[in-house]
N, C-alpha and C positions, 0 to 999 in steps of 0.2 A: 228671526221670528219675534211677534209679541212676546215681552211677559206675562206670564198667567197671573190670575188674580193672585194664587195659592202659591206661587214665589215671592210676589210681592209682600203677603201676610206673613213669611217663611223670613226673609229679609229684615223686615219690622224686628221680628222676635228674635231675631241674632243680632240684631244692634243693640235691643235693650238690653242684652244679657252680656255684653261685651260693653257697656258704660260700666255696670256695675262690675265687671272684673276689671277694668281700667281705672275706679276710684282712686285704690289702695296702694296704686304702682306709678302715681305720677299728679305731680301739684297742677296738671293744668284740668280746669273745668267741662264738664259737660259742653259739648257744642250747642244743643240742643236744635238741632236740625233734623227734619223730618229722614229719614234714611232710605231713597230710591233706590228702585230695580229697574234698571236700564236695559233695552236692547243692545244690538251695535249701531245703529242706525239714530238712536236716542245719545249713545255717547258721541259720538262724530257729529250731533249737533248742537248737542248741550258744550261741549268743551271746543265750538270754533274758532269763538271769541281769543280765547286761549292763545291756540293755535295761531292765528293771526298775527299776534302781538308777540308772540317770539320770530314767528318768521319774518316778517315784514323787514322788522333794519338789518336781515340778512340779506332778502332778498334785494331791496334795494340799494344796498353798499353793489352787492356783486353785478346788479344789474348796470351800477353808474360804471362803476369799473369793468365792463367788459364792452360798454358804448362807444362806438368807432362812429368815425363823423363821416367815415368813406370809405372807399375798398381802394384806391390806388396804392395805398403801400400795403396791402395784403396780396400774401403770395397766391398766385392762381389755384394751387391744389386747395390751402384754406378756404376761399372760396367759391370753390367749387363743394366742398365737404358741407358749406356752413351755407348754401344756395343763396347768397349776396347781400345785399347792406341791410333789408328790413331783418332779415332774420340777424344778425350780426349786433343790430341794435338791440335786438330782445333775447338774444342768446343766456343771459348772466341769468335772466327771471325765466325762461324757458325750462332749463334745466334745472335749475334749483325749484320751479312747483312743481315738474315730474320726480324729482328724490324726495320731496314733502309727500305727494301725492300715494308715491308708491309706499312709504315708510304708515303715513296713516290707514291704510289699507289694511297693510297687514296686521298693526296693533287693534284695528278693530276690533279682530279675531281672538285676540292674544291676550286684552284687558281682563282683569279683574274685578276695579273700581276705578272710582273720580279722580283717585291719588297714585294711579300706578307708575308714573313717573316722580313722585319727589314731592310734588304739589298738587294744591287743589285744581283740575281742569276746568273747573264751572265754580266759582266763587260763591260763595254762602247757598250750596245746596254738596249732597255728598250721596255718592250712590254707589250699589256695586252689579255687577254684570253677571247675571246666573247663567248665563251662552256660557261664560268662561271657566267658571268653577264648578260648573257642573263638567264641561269636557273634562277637566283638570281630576275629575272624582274617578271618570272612566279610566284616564289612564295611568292611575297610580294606585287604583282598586281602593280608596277611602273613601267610607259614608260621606255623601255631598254636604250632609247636614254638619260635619264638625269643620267640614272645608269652611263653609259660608262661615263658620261660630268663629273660626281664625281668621279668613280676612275680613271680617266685619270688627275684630278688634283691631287690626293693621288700620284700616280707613278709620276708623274713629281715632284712636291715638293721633295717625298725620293731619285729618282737620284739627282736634284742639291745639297740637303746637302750631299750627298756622295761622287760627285764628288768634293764639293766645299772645303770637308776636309775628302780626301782619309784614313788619320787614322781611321778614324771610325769602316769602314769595316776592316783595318787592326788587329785593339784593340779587336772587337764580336770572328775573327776568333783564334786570341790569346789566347782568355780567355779559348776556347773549349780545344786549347792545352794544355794549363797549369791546368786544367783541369782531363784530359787525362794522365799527366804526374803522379801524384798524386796516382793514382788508383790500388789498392791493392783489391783483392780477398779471403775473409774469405774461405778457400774449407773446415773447419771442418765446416761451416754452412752450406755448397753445400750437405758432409756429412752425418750430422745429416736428414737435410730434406731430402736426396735422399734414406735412409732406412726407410723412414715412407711412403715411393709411393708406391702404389701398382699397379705393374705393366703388373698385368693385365687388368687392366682398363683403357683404351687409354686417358678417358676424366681425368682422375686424373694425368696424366705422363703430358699433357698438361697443365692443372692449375700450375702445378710447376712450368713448364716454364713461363707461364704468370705471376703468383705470385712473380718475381721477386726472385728465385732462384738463379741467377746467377748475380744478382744484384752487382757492389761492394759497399764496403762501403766508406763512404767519410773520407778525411781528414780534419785537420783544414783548409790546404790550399785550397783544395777545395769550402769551406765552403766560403770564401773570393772570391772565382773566379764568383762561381756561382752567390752571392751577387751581385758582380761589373757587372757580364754581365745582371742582370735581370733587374737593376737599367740602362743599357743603353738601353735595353730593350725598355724597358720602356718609357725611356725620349725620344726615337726617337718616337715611338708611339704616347704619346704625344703632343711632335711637331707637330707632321702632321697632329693629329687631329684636333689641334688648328690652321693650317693654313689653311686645307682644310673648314674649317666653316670659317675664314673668308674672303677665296676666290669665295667660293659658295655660298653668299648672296644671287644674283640671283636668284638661283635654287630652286623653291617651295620645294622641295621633300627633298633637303640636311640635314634637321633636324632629318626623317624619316629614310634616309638613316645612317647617323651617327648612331643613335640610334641601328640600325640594326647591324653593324659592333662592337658596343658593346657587343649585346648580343653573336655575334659570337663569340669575345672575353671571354666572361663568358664559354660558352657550349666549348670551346676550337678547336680555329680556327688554321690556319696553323703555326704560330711562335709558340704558343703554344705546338702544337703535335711534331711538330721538336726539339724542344730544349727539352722537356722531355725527347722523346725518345735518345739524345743528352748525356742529361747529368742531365737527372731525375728534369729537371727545371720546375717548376710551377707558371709560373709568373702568378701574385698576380693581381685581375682585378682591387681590391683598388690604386694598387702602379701607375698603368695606369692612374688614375683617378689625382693622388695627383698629378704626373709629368704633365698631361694637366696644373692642378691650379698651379705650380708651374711657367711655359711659361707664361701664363696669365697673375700674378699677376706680375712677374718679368716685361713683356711688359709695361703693366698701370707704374709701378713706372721707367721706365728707357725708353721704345720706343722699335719697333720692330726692329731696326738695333743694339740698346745693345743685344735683347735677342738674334739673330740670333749672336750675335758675339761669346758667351759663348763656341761653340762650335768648336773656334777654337783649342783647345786641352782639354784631359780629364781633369789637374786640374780644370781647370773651371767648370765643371759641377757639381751638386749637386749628393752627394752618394746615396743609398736607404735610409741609417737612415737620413738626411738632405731633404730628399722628405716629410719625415715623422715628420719632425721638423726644417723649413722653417728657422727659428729664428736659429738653427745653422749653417745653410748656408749662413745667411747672417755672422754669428760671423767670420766667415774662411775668409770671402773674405776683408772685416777689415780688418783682421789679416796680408793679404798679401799688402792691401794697403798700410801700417806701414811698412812693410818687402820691400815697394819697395823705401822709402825714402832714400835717402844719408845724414845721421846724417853727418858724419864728412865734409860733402862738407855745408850742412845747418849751421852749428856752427861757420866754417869761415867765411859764408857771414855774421852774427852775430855778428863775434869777429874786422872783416874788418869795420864796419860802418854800415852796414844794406843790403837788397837786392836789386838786381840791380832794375835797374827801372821800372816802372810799374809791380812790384811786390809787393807794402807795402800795406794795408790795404785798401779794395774797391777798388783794382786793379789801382787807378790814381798814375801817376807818381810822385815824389818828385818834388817839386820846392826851388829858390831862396838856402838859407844855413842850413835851419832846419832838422836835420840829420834825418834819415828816422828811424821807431818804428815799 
């Protein structure tokens, strides 16, 4: 259905009020983006573009690689299953826009906002979906109005860190390519399983399909992509949830709420079903949890303007193994402290009499003739 005028003006006034409790909790600035009420019909066409450009060098990797130039060395029951060479040629793009197709479907339903997967879905516009959180009020018995006041800080928070370091979203959409790039299709395994279906039985031709049939297999490189993208994943997750608790102090209900957006998290919400279907990704609800403590504890020992700064480029951030072992994350960033010193410019000031002034030990300037140590 439309949104009403009176969500849309209901919408408005939960974003202004959700910049101003996001000030205090995070060095990145106002977007200043006008803040949409989207139907589902309005999100599935505002965010196609989107859509498109992750699928696409999915689709086309599995489509090249599942392209048969003939059916003479295909075994007769394959095609028979796969009804002959045109279908066989479009097989890889067949199935893969029916798992797109079906996947956005259902998040239609499921949405929030423009951001509920990780990133912005519609670039320089930000909205959120009252279909959703209004359902979401019914059935967790919470006023809809402090729903909307918490995910309307959640969307604002993930626009300003994306606008405020556009790589982000550049680097999530890379990884899917590189990805994609990779992707190699066993067909004696398509093969083997497809002379064990019996195909007269419509529900058995379908489990194959669902069963991951046509599945490909990973490379090492992939192995590495997926890694990197589940860990940024992740840490944007993180972030947000750590800013969103402590922008919504106020809000009785934010603890309740959080909690809830976990568990949707676990039973597998929309980043979730996307990026699987993507590129067979399972992000891990622990890894979520450790990149929160990770924001956290990094805040406590440095302030929320250090932790917000990490993300000015990826080396900065911690990898998934360094989520999972804090203590080599800090070993790395040493490592680069050391790597940013000038040895040879340090040894002259050294070899010259000492360092310039208000540089020698307890930062007080030299006096009088006593040469500086």
């Amino acid at each position: 259905p439309a949104v009403t005028e009176s969500l849309r003006a209901a919408t408005r006034d939960a974003s202004n009020l959700a910049d101003l409790w996001l000030d205090s909790v995070t060095i990145f600035e106002r977007h200043n983006i006008p803040v949409e009420a989207w139907s589902k019909a309005e999100w599935l066409d505002s965010s196609f573009d989107s859509w498109r450009d992750m699928v696409q060098p999915v689709a086309a990797e599995v489509t090249q690689a599942m392209v048969l130039p003939s059916t003479e060395d295909v075994p007769e029951e394959l095609a028979q299953l796969l009804g002959g060479t045109g279908f066989l040629n479009n097989i890889g793009s067949m199935i893969f826009g029916a798992q797109m197709a079906q996947a956005l479907t259902e998040l239609a339903g499921e949405v929030y906002s423009s951001t509920d997967i990780g990133f912005p879905l519609a670039p320089g516009r930000s909205a959120l979906l009252p279909a959703g959180y209004t359902q979401l009020a019914e059935d967790i018995e919470v006023p809809a109005q402090e729903i909307l006041l918490y995910l309307a800080v959640r969307e604002a928070a993930l626009i300003r860190l994306h606008r405020t370091n556009p790589w982000l979203r550049e680097d999530i959409l890379e990884l899917v390519s590189r990805y994609a790039r990779g992707i190699r299709v066993d067909m004696n395994r398509i093969q083997d399983a497809a002379s064990q279906v019996d195909l007269s039985n419509p529900e058995a031709v379908q489990d194959a399909f669902d069963g991951g049939l046509f599945n490909p297999q990973r490379t090492e490189d992939q192995e590495l992509a997926v890694e990197r993208l589940e860990a940024l994943l992740a840490l944007v997750e993180g972030w947000v949830s750590l800013v969103a608790e402590q922008a919504t102090q106020n809000l009785p209900t934010a603890p309740q709420l959080a909690e809830t957006l976990v568990r949707r998290r676990i039973e597998g919400g929309p980043t979730e079903r996307v990026f699987e279907t993507l590129v067979g990704l399972e992000i891990r609800p622990r890894l979520v949890r450790e990149a929160q403590n990770f924001w956290r504890t990094y805040e406590e020992k440095h302030g929320y303007e250090a932790r917000d700064e990490l993300w000015a480029a990826p080396e900065t951030l911690p990898t998934a193994a360094e989520l999972e072992d804090p203590d080599a994350y800090e070993a790395r960033q040493n490592e680069f402290k050391v790597e940013d010193i000038d040895f040879d410019t340090e040894l002259q000031k050294l070899l010259d009499g000492g360092f310039d002034e208000g540089e020698s030990d307890g930062g007080e300037s030299s006096t009088g003739d006593e040469p500086n140590t």
